[in-house]
Biopython code that builds the backbone (N, CA, C, O; Angstrom):
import numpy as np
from Bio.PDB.StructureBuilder import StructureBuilder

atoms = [
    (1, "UNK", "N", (9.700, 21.458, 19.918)),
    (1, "UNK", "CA", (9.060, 21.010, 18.695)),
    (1, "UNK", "C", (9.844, 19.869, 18.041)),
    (1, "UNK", "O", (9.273, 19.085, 17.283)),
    (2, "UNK", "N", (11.380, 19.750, 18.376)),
    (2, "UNK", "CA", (11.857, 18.803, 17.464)),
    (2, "UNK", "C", (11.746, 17.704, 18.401)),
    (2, "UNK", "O", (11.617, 16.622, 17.827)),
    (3, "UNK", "N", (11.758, 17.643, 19.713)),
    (3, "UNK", "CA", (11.486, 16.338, 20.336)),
    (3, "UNK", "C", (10.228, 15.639, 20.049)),
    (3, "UNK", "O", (10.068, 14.418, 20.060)),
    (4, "UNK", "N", (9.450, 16.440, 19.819)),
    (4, "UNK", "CA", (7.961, 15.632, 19.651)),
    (4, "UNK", "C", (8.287, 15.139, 18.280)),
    (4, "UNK", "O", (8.174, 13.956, 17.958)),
    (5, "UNK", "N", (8.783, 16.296, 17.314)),
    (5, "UNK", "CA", (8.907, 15.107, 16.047)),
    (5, "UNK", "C", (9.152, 14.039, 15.953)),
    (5, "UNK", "O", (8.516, 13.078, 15.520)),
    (6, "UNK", "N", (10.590, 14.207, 16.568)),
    (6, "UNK", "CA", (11.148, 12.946, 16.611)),
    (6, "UNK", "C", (10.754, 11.775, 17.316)),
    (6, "UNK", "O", (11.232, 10.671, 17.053)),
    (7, "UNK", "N", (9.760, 12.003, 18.347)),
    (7, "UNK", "CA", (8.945, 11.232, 19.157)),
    (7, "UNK", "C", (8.178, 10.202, 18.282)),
    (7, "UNK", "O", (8.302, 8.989, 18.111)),
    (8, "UNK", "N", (7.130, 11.387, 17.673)),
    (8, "UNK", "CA", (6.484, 10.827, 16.684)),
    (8, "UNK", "C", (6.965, 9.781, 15.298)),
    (8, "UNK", "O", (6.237, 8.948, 14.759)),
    (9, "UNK", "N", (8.576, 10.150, 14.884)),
    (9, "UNK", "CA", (8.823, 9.798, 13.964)),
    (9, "UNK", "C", (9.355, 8.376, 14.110)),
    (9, "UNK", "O", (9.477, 7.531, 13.223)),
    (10, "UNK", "N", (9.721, 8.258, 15.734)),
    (10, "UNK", "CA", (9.805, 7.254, 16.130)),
    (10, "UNK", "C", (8.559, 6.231, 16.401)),
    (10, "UNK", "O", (8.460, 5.069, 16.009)),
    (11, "UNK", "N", (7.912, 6.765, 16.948)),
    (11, "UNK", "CA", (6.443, 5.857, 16.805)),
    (11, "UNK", "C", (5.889, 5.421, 15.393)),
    (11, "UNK", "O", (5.087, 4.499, 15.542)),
    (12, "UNK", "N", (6.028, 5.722, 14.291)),
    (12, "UNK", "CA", (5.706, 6.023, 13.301)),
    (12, "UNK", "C", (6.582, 4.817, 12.665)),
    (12, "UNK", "O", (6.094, 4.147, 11.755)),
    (13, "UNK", "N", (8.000, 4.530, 13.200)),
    (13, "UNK", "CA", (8.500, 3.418, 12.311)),
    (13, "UNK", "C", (8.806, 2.365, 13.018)),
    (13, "UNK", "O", (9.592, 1.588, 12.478)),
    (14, "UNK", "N", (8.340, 2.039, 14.300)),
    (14, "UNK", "CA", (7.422, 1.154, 15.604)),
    (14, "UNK", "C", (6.480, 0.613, 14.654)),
    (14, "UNK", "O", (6.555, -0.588, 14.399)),
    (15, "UNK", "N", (5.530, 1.389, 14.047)),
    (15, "UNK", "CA", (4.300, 1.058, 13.590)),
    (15, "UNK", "C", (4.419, 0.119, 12.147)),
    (15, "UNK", "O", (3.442, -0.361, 11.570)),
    (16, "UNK", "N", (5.596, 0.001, 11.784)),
    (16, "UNK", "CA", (6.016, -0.193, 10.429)),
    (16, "UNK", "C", (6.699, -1.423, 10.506)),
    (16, "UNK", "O", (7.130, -2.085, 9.562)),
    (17, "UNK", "N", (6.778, -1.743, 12.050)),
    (17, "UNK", "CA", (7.805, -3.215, 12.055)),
    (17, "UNK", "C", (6.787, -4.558, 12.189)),
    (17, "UNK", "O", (5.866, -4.748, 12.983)),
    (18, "UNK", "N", (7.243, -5.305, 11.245)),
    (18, "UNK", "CA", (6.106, -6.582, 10.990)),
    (18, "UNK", "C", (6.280, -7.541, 12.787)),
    (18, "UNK", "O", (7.321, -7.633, 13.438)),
    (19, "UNK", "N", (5.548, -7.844, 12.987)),
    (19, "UNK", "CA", (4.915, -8.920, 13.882)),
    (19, "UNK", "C", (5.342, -10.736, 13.328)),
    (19, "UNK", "O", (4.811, -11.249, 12.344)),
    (20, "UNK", "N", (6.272, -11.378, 14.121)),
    (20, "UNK", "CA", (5.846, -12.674, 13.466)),
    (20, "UNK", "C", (5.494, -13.396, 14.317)),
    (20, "UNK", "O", (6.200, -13.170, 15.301)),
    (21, "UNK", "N", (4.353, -14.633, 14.640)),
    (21, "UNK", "CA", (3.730, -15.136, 15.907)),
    (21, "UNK", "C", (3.657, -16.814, 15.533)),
    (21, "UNK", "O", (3.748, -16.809, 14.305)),
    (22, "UNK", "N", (3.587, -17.662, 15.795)),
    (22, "UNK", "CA", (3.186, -18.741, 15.356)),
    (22, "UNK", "C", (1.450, -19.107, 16.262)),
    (22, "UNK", "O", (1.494, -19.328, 17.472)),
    (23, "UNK", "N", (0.621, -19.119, 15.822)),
    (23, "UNK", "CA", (-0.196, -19.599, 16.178)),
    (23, "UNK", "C", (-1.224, -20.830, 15.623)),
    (23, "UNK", "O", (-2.004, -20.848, 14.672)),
    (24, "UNK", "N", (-0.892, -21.804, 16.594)),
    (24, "UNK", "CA", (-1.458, -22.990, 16.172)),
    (24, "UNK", "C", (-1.414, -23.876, 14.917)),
    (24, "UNK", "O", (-2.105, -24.616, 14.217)),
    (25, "UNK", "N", (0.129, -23.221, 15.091)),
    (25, "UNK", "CA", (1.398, -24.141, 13.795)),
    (25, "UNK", "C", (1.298, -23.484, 12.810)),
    (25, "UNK", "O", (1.766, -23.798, 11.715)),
    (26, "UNK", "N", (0.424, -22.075, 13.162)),
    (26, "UNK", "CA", (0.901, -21.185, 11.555)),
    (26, "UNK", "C", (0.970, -20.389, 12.049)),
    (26, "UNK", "O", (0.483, -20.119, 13.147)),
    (27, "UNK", "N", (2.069, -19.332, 10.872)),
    (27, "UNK", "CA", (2.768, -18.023, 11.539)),
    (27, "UNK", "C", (2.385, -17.219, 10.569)),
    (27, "UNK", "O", (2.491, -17.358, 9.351)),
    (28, "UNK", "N", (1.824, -16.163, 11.348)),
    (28, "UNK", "CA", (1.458, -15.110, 11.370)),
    (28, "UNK", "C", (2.302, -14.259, 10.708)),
    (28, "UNK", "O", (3.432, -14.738, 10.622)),
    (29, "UNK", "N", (2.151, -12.887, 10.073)),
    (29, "UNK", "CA", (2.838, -11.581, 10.236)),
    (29, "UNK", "C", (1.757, -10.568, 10.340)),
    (29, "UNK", "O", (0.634, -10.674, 9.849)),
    (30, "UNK", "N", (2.203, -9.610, 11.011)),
    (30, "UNK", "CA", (1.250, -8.449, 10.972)),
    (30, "UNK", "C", (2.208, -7.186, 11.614)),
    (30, "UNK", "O", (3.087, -7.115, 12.473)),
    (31, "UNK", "N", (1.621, -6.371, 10.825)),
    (31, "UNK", "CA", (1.885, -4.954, 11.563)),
    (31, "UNK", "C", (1.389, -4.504, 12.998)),
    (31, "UNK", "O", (0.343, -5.116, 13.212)),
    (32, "UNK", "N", (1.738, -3.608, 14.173)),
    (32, "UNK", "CA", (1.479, -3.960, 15.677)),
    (32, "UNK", "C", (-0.254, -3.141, 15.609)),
    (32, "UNK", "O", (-1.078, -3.395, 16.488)),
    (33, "UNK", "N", (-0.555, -2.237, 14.518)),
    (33, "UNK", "CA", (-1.826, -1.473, 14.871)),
    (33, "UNK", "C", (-2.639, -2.552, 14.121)),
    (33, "UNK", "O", (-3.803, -2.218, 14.343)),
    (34, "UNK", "N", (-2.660, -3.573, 13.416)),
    (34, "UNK", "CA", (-3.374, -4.825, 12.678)),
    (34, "UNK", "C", (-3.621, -5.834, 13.251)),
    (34, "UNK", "O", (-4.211, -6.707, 12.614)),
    (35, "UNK", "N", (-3.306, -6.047, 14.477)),
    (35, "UNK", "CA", (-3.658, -6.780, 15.844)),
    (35, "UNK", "C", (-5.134, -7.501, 15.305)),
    (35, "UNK", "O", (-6.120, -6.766, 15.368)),
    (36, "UNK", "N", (-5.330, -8.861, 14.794)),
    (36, "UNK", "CA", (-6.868, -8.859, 15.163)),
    (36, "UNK", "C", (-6.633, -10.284, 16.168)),
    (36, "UNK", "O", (-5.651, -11.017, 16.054)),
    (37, "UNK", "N", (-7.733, -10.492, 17.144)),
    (37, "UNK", "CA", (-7.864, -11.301, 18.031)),
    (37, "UNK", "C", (-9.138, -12.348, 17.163)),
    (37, "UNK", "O", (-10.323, -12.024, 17.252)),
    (38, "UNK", "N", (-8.752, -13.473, 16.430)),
    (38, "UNK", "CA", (-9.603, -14.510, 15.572)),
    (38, "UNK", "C", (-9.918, -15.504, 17.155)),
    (38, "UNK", "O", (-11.077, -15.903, 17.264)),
    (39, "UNK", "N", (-9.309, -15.736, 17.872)),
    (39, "UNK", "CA", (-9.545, -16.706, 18.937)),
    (39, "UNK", "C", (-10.050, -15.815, 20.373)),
    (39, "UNK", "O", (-9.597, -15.961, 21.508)),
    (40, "UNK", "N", (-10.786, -15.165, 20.066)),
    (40, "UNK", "CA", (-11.343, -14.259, 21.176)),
    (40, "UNK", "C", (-10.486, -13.594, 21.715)),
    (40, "UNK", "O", (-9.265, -13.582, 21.557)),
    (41, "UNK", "N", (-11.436, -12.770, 22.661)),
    (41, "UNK", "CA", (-10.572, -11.627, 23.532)),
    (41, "UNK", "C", (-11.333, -11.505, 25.034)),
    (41, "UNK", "O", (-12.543, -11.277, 25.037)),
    (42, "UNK", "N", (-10.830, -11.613, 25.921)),
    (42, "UNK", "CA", (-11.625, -11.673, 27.264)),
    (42, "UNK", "C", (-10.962, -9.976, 27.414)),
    (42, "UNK", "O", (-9.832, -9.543, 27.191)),
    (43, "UNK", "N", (-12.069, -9.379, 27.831)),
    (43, "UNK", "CA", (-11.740, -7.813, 28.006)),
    (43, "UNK", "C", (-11.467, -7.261, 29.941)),
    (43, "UNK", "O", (-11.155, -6.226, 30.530)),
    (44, "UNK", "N", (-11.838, -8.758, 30.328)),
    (44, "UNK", "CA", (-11.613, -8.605, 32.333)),
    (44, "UNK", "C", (-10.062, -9.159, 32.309)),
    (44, "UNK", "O", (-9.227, -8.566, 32.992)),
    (45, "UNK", "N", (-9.790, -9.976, 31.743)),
    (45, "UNK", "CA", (-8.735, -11.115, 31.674)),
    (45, "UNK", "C", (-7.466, -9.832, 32.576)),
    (45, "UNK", "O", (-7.614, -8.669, 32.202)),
    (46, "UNK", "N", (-6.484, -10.047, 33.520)),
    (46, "UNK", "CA", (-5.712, -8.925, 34.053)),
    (46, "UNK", "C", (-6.685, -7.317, 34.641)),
    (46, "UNK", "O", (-6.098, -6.368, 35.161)),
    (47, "UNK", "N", (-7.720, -7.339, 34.477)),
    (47, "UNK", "CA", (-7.861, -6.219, 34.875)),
    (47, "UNK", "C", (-7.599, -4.820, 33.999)),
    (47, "UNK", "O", (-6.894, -5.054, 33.017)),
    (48, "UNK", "N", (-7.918, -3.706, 34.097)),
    (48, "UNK", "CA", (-7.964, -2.407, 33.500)),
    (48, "UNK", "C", (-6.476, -1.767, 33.246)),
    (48, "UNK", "O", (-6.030, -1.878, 34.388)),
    (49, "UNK", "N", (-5.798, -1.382, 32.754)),
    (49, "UNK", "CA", (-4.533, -0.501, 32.777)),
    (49, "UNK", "C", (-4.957, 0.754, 31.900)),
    (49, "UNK", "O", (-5.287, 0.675, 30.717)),
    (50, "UNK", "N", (-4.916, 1.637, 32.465)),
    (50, "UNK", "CA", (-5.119, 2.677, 31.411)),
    (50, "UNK", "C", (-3.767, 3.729, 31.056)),
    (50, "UNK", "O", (-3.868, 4.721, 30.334)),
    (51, "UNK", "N", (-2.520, 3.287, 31.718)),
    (51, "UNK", "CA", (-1.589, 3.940, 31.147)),
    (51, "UNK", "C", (-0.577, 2.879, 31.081)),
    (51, "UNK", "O", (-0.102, 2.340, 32.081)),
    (52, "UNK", "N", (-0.190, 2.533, 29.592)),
    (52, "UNK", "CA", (0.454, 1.500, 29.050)),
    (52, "UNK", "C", (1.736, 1.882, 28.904)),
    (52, "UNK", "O", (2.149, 3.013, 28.650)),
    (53, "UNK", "N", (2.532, 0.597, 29.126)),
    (53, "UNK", "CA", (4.162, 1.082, 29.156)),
    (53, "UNK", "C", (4.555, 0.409, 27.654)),
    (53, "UNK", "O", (5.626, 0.938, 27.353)),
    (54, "UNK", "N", (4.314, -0.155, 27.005)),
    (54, "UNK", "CA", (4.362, -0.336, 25.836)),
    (54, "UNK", "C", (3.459, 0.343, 24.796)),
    (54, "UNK", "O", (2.270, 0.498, 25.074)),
    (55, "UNK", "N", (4.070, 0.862, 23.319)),
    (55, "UNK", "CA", (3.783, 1.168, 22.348)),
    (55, "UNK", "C", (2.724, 0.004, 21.646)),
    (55, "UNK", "O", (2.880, -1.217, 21.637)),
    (56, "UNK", "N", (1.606, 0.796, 21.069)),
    (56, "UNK", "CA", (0.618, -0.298, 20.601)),
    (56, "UNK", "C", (0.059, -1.369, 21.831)),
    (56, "UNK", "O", (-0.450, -2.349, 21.287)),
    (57, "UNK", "N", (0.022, -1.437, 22.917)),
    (57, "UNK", "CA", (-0.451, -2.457, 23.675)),
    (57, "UNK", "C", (-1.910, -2.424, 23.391)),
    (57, "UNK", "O", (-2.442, -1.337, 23.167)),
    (58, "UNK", "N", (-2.451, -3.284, 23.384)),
    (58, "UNK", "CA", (-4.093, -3.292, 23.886)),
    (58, "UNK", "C", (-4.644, -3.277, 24.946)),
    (58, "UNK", "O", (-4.568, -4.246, 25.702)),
    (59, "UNK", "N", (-5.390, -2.072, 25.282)),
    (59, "UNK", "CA", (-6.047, -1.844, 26.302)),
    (59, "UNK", "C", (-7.505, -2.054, 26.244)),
    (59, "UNK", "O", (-7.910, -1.611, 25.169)),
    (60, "UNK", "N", (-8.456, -2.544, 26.949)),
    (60, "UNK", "CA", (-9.548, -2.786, 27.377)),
    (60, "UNK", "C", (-10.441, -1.865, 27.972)),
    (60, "UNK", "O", (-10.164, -0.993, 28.797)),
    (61, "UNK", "N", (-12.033, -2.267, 27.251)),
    (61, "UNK", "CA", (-13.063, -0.988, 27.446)),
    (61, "UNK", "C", (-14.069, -1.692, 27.964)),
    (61, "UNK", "O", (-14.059, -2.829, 27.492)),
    (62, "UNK", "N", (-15.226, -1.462, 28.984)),
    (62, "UNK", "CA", (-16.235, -2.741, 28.916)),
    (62, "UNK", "C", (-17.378, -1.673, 28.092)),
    (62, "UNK", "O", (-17.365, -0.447, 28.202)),
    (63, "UNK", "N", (-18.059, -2.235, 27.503)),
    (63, "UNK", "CA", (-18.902, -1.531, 26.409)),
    (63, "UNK", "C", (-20.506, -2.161, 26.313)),
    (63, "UNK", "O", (-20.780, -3.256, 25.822)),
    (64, "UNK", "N", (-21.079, -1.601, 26.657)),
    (64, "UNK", "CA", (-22.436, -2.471, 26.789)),
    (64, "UNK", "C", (-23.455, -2.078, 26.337)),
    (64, "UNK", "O", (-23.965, -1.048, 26.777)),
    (65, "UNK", "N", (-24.012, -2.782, 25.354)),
    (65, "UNK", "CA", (-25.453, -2.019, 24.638)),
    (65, "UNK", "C", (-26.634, -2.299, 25.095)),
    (65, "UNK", "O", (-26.999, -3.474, 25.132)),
    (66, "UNK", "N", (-27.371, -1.377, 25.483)),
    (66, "UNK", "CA", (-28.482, -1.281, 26.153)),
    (66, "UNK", "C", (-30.027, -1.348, 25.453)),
    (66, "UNK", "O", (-30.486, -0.271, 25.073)),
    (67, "UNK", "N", (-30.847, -2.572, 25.267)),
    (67, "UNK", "CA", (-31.738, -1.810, 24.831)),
    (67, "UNK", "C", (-32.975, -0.934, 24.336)),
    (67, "UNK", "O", (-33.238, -0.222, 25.306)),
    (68, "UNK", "N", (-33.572, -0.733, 23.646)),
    (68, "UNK", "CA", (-34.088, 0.705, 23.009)),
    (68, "UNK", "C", (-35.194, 0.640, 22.455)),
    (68, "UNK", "O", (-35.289, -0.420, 21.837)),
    (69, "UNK", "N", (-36.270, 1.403, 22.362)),
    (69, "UNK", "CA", (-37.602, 1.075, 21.899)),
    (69, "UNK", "C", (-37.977, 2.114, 20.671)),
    (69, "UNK", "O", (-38.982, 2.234, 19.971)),
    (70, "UNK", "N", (-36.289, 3.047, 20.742)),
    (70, "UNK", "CA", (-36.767, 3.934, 19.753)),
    (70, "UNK", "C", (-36.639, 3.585, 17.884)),
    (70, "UNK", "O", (-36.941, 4.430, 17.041)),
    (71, "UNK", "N", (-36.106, 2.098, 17.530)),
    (71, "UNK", "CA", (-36.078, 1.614, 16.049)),
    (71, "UNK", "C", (-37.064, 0.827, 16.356)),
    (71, "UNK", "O", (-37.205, 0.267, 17.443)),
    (72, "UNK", "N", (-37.679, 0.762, 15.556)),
    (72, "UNK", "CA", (-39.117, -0.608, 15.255)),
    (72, "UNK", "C", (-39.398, -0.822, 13.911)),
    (72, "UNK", "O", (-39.738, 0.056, 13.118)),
    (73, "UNK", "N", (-39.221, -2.249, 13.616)),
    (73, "UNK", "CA", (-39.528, -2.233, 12.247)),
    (73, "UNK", "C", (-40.720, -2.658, 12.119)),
    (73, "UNK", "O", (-41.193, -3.623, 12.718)),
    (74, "UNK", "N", (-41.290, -1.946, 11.310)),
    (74, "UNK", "CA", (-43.258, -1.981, 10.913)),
    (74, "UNK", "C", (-43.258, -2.621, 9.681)),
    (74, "UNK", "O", (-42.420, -2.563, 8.781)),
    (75, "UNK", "N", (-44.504, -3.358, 9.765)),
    (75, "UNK", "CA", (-44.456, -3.864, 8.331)),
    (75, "UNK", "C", (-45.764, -2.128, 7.656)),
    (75, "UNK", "O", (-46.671, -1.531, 8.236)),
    (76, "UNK", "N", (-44.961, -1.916, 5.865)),
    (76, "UNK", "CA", (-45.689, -0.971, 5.691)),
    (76, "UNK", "C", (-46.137, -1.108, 4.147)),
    (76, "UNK", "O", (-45.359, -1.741, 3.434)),
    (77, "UNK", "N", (-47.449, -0.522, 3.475)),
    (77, "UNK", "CA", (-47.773, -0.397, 2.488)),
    (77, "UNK", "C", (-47.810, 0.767, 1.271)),
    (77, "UNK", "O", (-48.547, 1.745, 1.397)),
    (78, "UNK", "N", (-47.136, 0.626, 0.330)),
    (78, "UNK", "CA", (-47.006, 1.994, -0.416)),
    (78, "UNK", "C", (-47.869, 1.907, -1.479)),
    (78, "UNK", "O", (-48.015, 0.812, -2.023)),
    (79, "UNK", "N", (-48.523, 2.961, -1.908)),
    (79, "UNK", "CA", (-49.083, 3.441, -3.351)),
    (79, "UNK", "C", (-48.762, 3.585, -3.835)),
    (79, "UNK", "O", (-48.048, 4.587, -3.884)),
    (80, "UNK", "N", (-49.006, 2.184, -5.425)),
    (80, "UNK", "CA", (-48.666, 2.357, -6.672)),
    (80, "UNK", "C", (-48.525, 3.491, -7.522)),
    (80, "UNK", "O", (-47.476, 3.646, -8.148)),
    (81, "UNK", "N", (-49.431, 4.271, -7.608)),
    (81, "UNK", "CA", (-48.909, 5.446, -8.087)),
    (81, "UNK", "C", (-48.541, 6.586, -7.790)),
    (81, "UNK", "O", (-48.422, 7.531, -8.570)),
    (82, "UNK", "N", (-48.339, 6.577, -6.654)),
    (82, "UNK", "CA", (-47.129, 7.754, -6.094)),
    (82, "UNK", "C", (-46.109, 7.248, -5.533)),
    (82, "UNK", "O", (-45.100, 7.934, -5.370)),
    (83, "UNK", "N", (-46.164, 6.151, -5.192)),
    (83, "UNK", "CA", (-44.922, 5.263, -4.300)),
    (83, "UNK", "C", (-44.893, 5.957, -2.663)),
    (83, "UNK", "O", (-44.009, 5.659, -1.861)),
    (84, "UNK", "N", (-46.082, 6.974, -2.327)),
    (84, "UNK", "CA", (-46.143, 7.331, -1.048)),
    (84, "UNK", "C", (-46.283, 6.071, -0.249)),
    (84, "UNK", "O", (-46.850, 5.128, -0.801)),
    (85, "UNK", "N", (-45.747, 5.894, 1.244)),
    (85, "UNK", "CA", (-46.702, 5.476, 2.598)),
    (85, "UNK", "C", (-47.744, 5.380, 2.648)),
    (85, "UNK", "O", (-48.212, 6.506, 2.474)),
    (86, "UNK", "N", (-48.632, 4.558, 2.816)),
    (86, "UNK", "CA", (-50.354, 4.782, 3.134)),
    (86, "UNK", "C", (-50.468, 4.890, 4.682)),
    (86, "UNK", "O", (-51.568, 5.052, 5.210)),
]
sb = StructureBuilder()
sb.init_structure("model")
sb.init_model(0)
sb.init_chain("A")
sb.init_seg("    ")
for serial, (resi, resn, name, xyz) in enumerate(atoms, 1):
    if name == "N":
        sb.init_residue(resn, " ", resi, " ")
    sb.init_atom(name, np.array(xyz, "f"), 0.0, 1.0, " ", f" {name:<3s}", serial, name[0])
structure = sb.get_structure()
């Protein structure tokens, strides 16, 4: 039990150490879980790793939306004095 604490307590102040980057003559800071990608992200770029040897790395998902016939927007009319659907 105390190794995992301390595991954790270590990850925990990992998470707390600022980031400084220069990008495109301005520098950055960020925390490592505040990661945002403003200049894209290719999600093939290297290929898949799913067990990371670094803390906080970014790993890649391919995610694909498929779609669907079950939302449709209708045009619709309501009654003034009940405010029902017609």
């Amino acid at each position: 039990m105390v190794y995992l604490t301390l595991k954790i307590k270590a990850k925990h102040e990992d998470s707390n150490k600022k980031i400084t980057e220069t990008v495109d003559g301005v520098v950055e800071s960020y925390l490592p879980t505040d990661k945002v990608f403003e200049h894209g992200f290719d999600p093939l770029a290297g290929g898949f790793t799913a067990e990371t040897t670094k803390q906080f790395e970014v790993f890649d998902q391919w995610v694909e939306v498929l779609p669907t016939d079950q939302v449709v927007a209708v045009e619709v009319s309501y009654d003034p004095k009940t405010g029902r659907q017609l």
